[in-house]
Every structure is written in structure tokens, then in C-alpha cells.
FIMARFI-488515 format. One record per residue (C-alpha): x, y, z; residue number from 0; residue in one letter. Coordinates in Angstrom, 2 decimals. Example, Ala and Ser with C-alpha at 12.3 -4.5 7.8 and 13.67 -1.06 7.14 Angstrom:
2
        u        v        w   nr  rest
    12.30    -4.50     7.80    0     A
    13.67    -1.06     7.14    1     S
END
This chain:
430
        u        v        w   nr  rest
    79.82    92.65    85.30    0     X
    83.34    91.42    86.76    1     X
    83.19    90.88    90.64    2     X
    85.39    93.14    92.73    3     X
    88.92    91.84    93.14    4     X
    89.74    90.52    96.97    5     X
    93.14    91.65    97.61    6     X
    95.06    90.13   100.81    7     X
    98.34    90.60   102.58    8     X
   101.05    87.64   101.87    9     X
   103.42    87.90   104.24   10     X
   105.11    84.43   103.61   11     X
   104.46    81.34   101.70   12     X
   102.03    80.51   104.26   13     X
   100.31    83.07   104.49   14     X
    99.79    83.47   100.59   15     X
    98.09    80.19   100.37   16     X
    96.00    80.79   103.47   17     X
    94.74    83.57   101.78   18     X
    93.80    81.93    98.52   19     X
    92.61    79.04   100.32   20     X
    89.42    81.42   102.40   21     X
    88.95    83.70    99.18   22     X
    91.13    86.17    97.86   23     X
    91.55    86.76    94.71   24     X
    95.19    88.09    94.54   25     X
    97.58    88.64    97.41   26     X
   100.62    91.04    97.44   27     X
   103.95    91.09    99.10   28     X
   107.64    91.17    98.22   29     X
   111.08    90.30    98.95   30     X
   112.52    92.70   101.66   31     X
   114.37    94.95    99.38   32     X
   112.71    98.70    98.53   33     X
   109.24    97.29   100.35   34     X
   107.59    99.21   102.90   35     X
   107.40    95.96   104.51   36     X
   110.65    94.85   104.77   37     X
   110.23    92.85   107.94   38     X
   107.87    90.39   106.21   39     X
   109.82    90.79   103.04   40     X
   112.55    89.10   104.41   41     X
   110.12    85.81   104.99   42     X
   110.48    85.49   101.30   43     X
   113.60    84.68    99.39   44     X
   113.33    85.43    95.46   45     X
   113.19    81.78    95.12   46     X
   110.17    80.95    97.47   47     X
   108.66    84.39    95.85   48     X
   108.55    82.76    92.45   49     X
   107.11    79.68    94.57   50     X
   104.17    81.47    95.61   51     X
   103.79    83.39    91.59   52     X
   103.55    79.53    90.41   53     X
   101.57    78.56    92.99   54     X
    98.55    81.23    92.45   55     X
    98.68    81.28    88.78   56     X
    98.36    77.72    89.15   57     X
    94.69    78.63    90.85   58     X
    94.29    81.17    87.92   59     X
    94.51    83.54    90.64   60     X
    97.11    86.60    91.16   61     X
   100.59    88.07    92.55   62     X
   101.73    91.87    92.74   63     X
   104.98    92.06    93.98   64     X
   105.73    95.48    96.28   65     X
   108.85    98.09    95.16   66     X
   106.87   100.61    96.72   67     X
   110.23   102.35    99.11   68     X
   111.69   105.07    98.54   69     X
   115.03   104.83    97.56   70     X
   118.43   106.98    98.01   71     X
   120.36   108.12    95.00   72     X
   123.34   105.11    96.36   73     X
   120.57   102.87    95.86   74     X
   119.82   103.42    92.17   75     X
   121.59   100.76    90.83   76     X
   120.60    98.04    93.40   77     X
   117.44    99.02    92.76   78     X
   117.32    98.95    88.60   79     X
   118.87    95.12    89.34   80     X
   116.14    94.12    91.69   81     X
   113.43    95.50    89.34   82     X
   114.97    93.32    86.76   83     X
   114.92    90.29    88.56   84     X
   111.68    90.83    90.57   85     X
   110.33    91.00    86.66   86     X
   112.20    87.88    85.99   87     X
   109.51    86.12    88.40   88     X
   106.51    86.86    86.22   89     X
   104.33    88.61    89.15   90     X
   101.01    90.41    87.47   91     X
   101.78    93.96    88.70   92     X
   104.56    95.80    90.43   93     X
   103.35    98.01    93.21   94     X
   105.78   101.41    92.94   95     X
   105.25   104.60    94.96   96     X
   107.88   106.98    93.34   97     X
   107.20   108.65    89.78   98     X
   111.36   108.05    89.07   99     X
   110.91   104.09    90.06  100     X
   107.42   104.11    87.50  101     X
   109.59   105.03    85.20  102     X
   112.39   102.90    85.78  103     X
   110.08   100.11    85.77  104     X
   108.65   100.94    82.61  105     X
   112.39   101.24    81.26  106     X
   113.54    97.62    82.37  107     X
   110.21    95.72    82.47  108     X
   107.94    97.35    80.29  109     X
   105.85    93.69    80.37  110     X
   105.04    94.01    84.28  111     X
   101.47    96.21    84.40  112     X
   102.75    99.15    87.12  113     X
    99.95    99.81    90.14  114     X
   101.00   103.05    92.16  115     X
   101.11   102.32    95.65  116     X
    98.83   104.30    98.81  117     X
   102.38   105.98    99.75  118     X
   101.54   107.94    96.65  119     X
    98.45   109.96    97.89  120     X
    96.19   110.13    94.93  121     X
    93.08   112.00    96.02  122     X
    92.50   113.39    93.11  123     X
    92.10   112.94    89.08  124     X
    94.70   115.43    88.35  125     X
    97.07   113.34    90.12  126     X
    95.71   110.28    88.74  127     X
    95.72   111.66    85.13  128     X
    99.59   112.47    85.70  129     X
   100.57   108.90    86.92  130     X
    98.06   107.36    84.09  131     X
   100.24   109.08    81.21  132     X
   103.20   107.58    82.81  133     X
   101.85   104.27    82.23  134     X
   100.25   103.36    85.55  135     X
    97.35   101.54    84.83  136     X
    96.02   100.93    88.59  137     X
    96.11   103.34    91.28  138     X
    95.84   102.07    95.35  139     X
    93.93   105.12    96.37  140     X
    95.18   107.33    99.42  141     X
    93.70   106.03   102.72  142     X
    92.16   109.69   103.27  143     X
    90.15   109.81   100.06  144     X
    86.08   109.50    99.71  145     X
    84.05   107.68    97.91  146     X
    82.92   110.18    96.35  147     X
    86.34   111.35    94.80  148     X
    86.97   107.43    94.06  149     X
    83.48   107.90    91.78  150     X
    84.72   111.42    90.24  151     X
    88.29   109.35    88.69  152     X
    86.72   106.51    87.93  153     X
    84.52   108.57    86.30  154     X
    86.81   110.78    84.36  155     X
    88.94   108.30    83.35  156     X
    87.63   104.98    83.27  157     X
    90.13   102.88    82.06  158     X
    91.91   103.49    85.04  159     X
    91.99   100.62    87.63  160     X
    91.11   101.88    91.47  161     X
    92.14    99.93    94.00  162     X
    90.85   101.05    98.04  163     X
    91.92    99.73   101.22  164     X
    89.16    98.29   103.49  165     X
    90.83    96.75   106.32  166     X
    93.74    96.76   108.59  167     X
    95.64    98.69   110.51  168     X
    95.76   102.68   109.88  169     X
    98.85   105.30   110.51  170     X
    98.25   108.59   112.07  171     X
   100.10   110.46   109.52  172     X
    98.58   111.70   106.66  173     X
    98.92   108.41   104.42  174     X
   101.87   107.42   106.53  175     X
   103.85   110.06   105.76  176     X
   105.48   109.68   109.40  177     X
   108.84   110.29   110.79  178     X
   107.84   109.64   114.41  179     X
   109.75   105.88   114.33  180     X
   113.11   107.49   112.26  181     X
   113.58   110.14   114.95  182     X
   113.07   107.63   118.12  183     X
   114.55   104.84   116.54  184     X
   116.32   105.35   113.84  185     X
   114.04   103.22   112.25  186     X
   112.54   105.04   108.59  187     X
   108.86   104.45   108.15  188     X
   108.96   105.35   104.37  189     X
   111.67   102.95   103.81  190     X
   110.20   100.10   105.71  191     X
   111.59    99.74   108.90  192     X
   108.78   101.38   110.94  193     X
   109.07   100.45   114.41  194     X
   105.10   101.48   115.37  195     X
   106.53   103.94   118.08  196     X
   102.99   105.33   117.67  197     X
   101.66   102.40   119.26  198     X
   103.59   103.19   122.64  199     X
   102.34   104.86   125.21  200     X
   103.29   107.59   126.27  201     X
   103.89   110.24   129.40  202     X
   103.00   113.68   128.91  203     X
   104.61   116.39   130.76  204     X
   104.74   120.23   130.62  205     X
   107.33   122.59   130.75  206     X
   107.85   126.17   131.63  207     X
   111.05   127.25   129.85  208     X
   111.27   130.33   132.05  209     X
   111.18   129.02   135.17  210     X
   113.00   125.31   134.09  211     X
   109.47   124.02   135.86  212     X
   108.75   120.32   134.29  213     X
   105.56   118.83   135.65  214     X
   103.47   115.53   134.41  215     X
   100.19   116.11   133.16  216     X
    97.63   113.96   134.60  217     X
    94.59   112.09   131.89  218     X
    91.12   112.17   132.52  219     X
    90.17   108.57   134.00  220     X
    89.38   106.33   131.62  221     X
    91.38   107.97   128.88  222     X
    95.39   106.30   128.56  223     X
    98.54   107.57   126.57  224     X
    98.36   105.64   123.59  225     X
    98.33   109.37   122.21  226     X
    99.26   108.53   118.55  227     X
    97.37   105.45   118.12  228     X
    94.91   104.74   115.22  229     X
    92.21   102.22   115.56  230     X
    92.13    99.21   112.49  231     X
    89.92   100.18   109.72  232     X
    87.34    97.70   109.14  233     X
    84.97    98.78   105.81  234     X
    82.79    94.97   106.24  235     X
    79.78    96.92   106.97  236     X
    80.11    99.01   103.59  237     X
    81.16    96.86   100.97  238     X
    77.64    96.98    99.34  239     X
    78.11   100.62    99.02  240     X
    81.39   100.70    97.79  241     X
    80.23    97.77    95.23  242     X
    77.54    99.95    94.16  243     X
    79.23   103.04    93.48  244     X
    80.83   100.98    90.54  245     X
    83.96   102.38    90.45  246     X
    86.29   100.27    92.58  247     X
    87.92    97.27    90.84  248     X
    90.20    95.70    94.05  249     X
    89.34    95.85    97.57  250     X
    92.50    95.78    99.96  251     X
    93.40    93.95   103.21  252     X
    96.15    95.35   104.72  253     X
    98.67    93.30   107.03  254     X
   101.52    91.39   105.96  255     X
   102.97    91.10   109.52  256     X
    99.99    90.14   110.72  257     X
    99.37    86.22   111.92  258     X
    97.89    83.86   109.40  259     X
    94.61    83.53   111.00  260     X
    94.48    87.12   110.35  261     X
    94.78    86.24   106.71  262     X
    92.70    83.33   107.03  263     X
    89.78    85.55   109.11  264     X
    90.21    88.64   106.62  265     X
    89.84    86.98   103.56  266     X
    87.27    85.15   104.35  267     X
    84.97    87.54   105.71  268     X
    85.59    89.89   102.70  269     X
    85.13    87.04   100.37  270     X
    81.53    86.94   102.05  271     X
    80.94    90.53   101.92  272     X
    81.72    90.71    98.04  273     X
    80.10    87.28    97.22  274     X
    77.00    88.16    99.14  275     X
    76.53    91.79    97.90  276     X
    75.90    89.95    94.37  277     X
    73.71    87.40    95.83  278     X
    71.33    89.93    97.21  279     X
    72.09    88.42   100.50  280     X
    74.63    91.08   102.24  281     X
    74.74    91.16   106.36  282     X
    76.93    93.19   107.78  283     X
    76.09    92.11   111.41  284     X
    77.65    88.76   110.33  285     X
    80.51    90.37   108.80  286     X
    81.26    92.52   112.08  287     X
    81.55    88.83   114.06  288     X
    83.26    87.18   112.08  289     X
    86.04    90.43   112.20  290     X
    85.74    90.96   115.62  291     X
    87.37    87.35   116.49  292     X
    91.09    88.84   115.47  293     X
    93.74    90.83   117.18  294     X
    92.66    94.66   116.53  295     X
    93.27    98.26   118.15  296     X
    89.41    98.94   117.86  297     X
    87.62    99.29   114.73  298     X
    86.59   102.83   112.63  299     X
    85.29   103.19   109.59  300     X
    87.89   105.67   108.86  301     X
    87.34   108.38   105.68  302     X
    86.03   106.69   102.95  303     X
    82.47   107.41   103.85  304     X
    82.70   110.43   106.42  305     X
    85.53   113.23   105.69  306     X
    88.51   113.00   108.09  307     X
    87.50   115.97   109.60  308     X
    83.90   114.30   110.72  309     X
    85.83   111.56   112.08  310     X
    85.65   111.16   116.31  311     X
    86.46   108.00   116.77  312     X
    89.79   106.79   114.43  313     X
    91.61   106.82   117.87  314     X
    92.42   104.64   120.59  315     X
    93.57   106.00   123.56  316     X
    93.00   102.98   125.97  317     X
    95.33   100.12   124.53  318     X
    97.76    99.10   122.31  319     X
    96.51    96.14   120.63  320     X
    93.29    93.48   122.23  321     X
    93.65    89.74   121.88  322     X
    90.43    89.51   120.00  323     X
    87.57    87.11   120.81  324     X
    88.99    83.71   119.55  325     X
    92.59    82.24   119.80  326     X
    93.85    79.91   117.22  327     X
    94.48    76.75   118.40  328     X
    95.80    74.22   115.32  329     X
    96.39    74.54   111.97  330     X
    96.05    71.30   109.61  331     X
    98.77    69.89   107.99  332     X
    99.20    69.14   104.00  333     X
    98.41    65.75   104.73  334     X
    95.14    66.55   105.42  335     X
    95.14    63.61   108.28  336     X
    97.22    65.58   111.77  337     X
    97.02    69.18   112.91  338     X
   100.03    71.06   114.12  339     X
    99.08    72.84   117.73  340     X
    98.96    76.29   117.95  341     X
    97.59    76.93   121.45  342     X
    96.60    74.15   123.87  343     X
    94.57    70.94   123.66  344     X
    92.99    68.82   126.27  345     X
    90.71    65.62   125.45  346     X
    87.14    66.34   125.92  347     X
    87.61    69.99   124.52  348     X
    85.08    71.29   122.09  349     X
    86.69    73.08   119.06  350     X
    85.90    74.56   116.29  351     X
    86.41    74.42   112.98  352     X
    87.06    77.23   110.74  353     X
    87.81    75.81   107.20  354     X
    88.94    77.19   104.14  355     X
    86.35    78.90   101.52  356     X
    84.09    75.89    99.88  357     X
    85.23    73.05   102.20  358     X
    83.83    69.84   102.23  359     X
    83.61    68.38   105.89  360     X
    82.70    64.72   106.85  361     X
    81.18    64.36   110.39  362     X
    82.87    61.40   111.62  363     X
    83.21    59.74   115.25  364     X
    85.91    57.02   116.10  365     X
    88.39    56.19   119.01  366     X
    90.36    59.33   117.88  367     X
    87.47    61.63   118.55  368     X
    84.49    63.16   116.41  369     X
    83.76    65.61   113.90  370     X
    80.34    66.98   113.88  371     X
    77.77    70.16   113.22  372     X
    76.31    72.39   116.19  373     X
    72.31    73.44   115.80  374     X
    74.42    76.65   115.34  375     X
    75.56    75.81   111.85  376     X
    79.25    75.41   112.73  377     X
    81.48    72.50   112.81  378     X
    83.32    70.84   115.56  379     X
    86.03    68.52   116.38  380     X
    86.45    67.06   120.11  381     X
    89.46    64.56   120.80  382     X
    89.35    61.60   123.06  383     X
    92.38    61.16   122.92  384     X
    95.85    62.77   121.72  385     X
    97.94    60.39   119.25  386     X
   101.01    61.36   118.05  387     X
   102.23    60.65   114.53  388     X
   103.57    57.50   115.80  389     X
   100.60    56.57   117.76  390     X
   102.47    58.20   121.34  391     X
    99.69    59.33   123.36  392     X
    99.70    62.28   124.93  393     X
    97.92    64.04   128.02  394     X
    98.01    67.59   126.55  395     X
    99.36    68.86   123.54  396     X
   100.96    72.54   124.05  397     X
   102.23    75.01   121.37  398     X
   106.05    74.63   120.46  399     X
   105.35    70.56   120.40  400     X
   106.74    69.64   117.00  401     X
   104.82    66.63   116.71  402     X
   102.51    66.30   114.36  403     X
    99.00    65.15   115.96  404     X
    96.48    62.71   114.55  405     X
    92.44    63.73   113.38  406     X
    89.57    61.40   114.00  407     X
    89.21    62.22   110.13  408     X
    90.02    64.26   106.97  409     X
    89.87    67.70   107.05  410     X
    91.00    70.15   104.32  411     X
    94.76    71.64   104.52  412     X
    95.24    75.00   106.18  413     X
    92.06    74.50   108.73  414     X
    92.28    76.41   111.56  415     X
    90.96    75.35   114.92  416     X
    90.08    77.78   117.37  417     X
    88.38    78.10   120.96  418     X
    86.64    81.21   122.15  419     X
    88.67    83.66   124.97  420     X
    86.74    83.15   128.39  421     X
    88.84    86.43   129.09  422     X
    89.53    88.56   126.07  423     X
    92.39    90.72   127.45  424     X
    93.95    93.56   125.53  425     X
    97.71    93.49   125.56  426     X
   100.71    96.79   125.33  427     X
   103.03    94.75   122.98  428     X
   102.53    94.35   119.50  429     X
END
């Protein structure tokens, strides 16, 4: 039996082979035109697009490009000319939501498979059997929908790939079907320029149109304004059950805007989750950790298992967005030999390592610093002192210093170091 597919975000080069590198299996992601993305589409041109298409079939591993707006009839013909050269590229799917751009897709490149994006809303086999006869041959499964529909079309028609999202951040519109950001803004959610008004908060007041009374209504202590915002989904604790079912072929992470450790911590933990499941081995206290260490808005296990209506707990009325439990402090360079800082680092400080999928780490200790494994299992780096590329020693190296900074030893490229918050705060902006 084939594993489950890992699917991560890719919002830039970067972030495409930081994914790869802790375990996915395929990433998506686009240039900015006609994605519901379009603020991480524009991190890719069409050249470094085609860049990161070489780059994972060069891994044997995948690229589905995103066309998944909605597009205006003045559009039409910018968007049959970006189909055509988005299928110029060679990705391994195109990710559409509207039945007129399936079709157009089929027209121009009929030798690009076609997956039908969330913005869809399949819930249902009818639905799926329509888009299946128009030549869709993977469906990415409305947020809202059970397991137990995802079971009743795979089971009806089987040939028909099923894709599910398991992590990331959820709207509060059905399937983000909102217009919250276009009225406030200006800003069209369905055309990718949302600008996550429901992740403000908010004053609520009450008027009497009789008596032109307006008066503020005060919340219950303990309870904020974030009225509108949805907590991340995180599905880590149920990927054996969602394995089992035998019936989902991809597993989504959602979050191109999100920071590369985000990537990094996401597709790693998932890669886990799947490869553990087979092993007999799954833990989904581990899994919960490991998650737990990113930026999130509170976690819920939003509808796949319990019926929206069950749900208590897919809100978060206290905070915008927490810190998480770690911050990222360097990322290793290509060399494989300096670190670029991401946070702050101080001689004497011990850091750890979080390494790409697989990695091979030598414990080493020298007048740089050392390299070594805790009695918790985890490895560690500690600096005694800071070099610069060309040997200038520093005190402190701070984020925003360009300077590349010298390891004690090898370490594999896209390593992430990262220290623990004493303090984990939570935080309005986004």
C-alpha cells in the first residue's frame, strides 16, 4: 500500500526546500496571478517557480502550482495566457477552483493532471462525480466535511484522488467564502488579497434606532473581541485514523505566508505522524509538542471528526495570534559550515538543533564551540566564541547582521537553531 502523500505550503524558494528537506512529499504554491495567495505568490517569479519544479523533481518529489482565484470576465484572456505558461513549467497538477477555469485548463493544457481546490466545497459525491467527468482527477476536500463523507466518495468512486487539510490556519466562513476583508478593506478574500480583518478585534456596541441611543457592550472577563477569529486546525493527534479509514491519498498543511520554521516544524511533525502510523509506533503526545513550538491562534480539531455543529471550541476569543513556545534563532547556510542569525546569540548559550528529516550530526568540540547530544535525545550547539566569515569576532550576534557566522562543525543546510521562550507572549499583529 502507497503511504499517504505529505503536502506543505511553499511560499518561496525557501520555503519549498525547507519543506522537502523535514519531509514532505509535494509542496504547492504559485506565482501571484489568479492565486488565493497572492501575497506569497508574488515571492515567486515564473522563473524561480520553474526553479523550485526542477529542484523537487530532482528529489523525485512533487509541485502543484495554484490557479485556484476567481477571475472576472476582463480577466479571461490574462488568464488563458497564464494557464499556458504556468503549463509551460511542467508542475504535476494545477490546483483550479472554478468549473469554467477546469475547463479552460483542460482546453490549453490537457497534459497538466487538474486537482479542484477547497474554495470548491465538495462535501459530497454528487459534487465530486460532476467535477470527476470534467476531468478532475483529485479533489482538496471542503474544510467542513467528515470523515465519514471522505470514506462514502472514496468509496463510490475510487479512482478519485482525496486530498484533506490537517493543519493551519482556518476561516470563519463557510470554506472561506468571506467578504468581511472586501467590505472593510477593499481587499477580496476570494481573489487573494484577504487582509484577515477577522483577526482584529473588535468593539461591540448597541444601538436603539428609535431613540438614536448607541451604547458599548461590555464582555464577560476573561472573554476579548477577537469575535471572528478561528483557532489553527491541528489533525497530529488523528492521523492514524484518517490513515486507517483508507481513503485519503494527500494530507495538507496549510500556510504559505507563514515563516519557514513553520514549514520546517509542520512538515516534520506530519512526516512523523504518517511514517510512524506505518511503523506501529504512532504518539500523538509527541506530535502535539513538537506543534505546539510555532506561532498559532490555539489549536481545534475542527470538523473532520466531530460535525461543525458539535464543535465548542474552533474559536478564539482571547488573542490574535501567540508567539509559540520556541523562537528561531539561525538558519544554516548552503555551505553547510556558518549559520545566518535569526534571533540573538550570546557565547555560552545552549541551543538547539532542529535538523532536517534523516540528518546526520557529528558531535564535535573545538575553539569555535561544541556540538553534542542531551540525555534528552536532542542535539545541541553552544559557541565560545562568535567568528565572522572573516574570522571578526564578535560579542553578540543580533538578527539583521548580514554576516555570515562560523560553526564549530558541519551541520546539514537549512538547520534551524532555536531557544525555548522564558515568556511565551501572545501578540495582536499578525
Amino acid at each position: 500500500m502507497n503511504k499517504v502523500e505529505l503536502l506543505s505550503p511553499a511560499g518561496n524558494l525557501e520555503k519549498l526546500k525547507i519543506a522537502f528537506a523535514y519531509g514532505a512529499d509535494a509542496v504547492y504554491g504559485g506565482v501571484s496571478h489568479f492565486s488565493l495567495r497572492i501575497r506569497s505568490g508574488k515571492e515567486f517569479t515564473f522563473e524561480s517557480f520553474k526553479e523550485g519544479i526542477d529542484y523537487a523533481h530532482s528529489l523525485g518529489k512533487k509541485v502543484y502550482a495554484t490557479i485556484n482565484g476567481f477571475p472576472f470576465n476582463s480577466q479571461i484572456e490574462l488568464l488563458k495566457k497564464h494557464i499556458v505558461q504556468m503549463g509551460e513549467l511542467n508542475p504535476d497538477a494545477l490546483i483550479v477552483a472554478a468549473p469554467g477555469v477546469v475547463r479552460l485548463c483542460r482546453e490549453l493544457v490537457p497534459h497538466i493532471p487538474i486537482h479542484l481546490s477547497t474554495q470548491a466545497n465538495v462535501m459530497n459525491y454528487l459534487d465530486a462525480q460532476v467535477y470527476y467527468d470534467m476531468g478532475v482527477r483529485r479533489i482538496i476536500a471542503a474544510r467542513e466535511i467528515s470523515l465519514k463523507d471522505v470514506k462514502e466518495i472514496k468509496k463510490l468512486l475510487p479512482d478519485m484522488e482525496i486530498e484533506i487539510f490537517v493543519h493551519g490556519s482556518m476561516c470563519f466562513a463557510y470554506s472561506g467564502r468571506c467578504l468581511v476583508s472586501a467590505v472593510q478593506m477593499g481587499r477580496v478574500p476570494n481573489r487573494g488579497s484577504c487582509a484577515n480583518d477577522c483577526r482584529f478585534e473588535y468593539t461591540l456596541y448597541a444601538a436603539n434606532e428609535d431613540h438614536g441611543t448607541l451604547f458599548r457592550l461590555e464582555e464577560e472577563p476573561g472573554v476579548g473581541t477577537y469575535i471572528f477569529n478561528a483557532k489553527d486546525m491541528n489533525l497530529a493527534s488523528h492521523v492514524d485514523e484518517i490513515l486507517a479509514s483508507n481513503s485519503v491519498d494527500s494530507i495538507k498543511i496549510e500556510g504559505r505566508t507563514k515563516s519557514p520554521y513553520y514549514a520546517a516544524v509542520t512538515a516534520y511533525t506530519y512526516r512523523n505522524a504518517i511514517d510512524d502510523y506505518y511503523a506501529h509506533q504512532f504518539d500523538a503526545s509527541k506530535y502535539q509538542t513538537e506543534l505546539a513550538t510555532t506561532k498559532n491562534r490555539g489549536f481545534t480539531d475542527a470538523y473532520l471528526i466531530h460535525r461543525p455543529f458539535d464543535k465548542t471550541d474552533s474559536q478564539n476569543h482571547d488573542y490574535a495570534l501567540s508567539k509559540g513556545s520556541y523562537e528561531v534563532s539561525g538558519l544554516v547556510c548552503e555551505d553547510e559550515m556558518h549559520f545566518m542569525c535569526k534571533y540573538k546569540t550570546y557565547p555560552n548559550e545552549c541551543i538547539e538543533i532542529f535538523a532536517p528529516a534523516n540528518a546526520h550530526i557529528v558531535e564535535c568540540d573545538n575553539e569555535i564551540g561544541s556540538i553534542f547530544k542531551k540525555d534528552d535525545g536532542k542535539y545541541y550547539i553552544q559557541f565560545k566564541q562568535i567568528l565572522t566569515e572573516t574570522n571578526k569576532a564578535l560579542e553578540s550576534v543580533h538578527s539583521g547582521n548580514i554576516n555570515k557566522i562560523k560553526l564549530p562543525g558541519k551541520l546539514p543546510y537549512l538547520t534551524i537553531f532555536r531557544v525555548e521562550n522564558i515568556e511565551e507572549e501572545v501578540c495582536s499583529d499578525l
